[in-house]
Each structure stands twice: as structure tokens, then as C-alpha cells.
N, C-alpha and C positions, 0 to 999 in steps of 0.2 A: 426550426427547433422550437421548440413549445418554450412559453415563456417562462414557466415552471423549472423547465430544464434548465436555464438559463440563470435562474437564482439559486437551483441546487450546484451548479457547477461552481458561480460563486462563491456561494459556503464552504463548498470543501475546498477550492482552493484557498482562501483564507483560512481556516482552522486546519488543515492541512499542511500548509506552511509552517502558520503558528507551534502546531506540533511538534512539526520534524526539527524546526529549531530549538524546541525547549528537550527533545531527545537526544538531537547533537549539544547541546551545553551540560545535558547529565554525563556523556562522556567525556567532554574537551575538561569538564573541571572535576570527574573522576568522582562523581557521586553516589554515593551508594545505590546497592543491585534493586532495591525498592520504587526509588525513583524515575530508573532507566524502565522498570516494567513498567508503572503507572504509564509514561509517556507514552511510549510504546501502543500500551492497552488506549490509548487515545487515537493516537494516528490510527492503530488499526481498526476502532471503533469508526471514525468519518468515512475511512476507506467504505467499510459494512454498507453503510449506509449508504452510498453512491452504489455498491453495486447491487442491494435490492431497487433501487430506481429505474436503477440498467436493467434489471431484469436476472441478474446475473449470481448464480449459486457459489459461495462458496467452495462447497467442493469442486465445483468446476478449478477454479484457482490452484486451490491448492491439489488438484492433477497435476496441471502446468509447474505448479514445483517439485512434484514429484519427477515430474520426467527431466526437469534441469539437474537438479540433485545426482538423479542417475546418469548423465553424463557432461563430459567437460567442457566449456564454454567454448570455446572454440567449435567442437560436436553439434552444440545445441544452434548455433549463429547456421553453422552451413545446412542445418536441417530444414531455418527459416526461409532461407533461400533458394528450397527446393519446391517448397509449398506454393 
């Protein structure tokens, strides 16, 4: 792995972390709907960013949730297992 890779996997998993924790403490202390989006708009902001590095489209993604959404987790688990 390129070394570059290696310091971008580091950053997002620290501000990554940092995020999701500061998105679970808008909920655990019942903070208003402004601050859960802010966080939110964070984490999904790092995510962004690791996957133009990957290589990797958005839409792409958000296929993959379109086809979970359409059906039930259970459904989606034994479809993994087919591929």
C-alpha cells in the first residue's frame, strides 16, 4: 500500500471516530436536530473523501442502499452469500 494511503486511512479513522462520537453524544444527550445534522454532515463529509481516493462514486453507494432499503436484512445478508 502506498504510503499516502496509509496516512489517508489514518485521518479518517481518527476524525471518523471523532465524529461518530460527537453524533452519538447529540443523541445520548438529546440535542437539538441542528447539531445531529452538522455531525452527521461531518462524518459523511470524511467518509466523501476516502472514497474519491478509493476511486469510488458516490452514486455507486448510494445504489448499495437503495437495494438494502428495498429489501429486509435478512434478504440482503443471504444475497451476500450467494455472490
Amino acid at each position: 500500500m502506498p504510503i499516502y494511503l496509509t496516512y489517508i486511512l489514518i485521518w479518517f479513522f481518527i476524525f471518523s471516530s471523532e465524529e461518530a462520537g460527537e453524533l452519538n453524544q447529540t443523541l445520548l444527550e438529546n440535542e437539538d436536530e441542528s447539531r445531529t445534522i452538522s455531525e452527521m454532515g461531518d462524518l459523511l463529509y470524511h467518509a466523501m473523501v476516502l472514497l474519491r481516493v478509493k476511486g469510488v462514486r458516490m452514486e455507486q453507494v448510494l445504489e448499495v442502499l437503495r437495494k438494502r432499503f428495498s429489501q429486509s436484512g435478512i434478504e440482503e445478508k443471504a444475497s451476500r452469500n450467494k455472490s
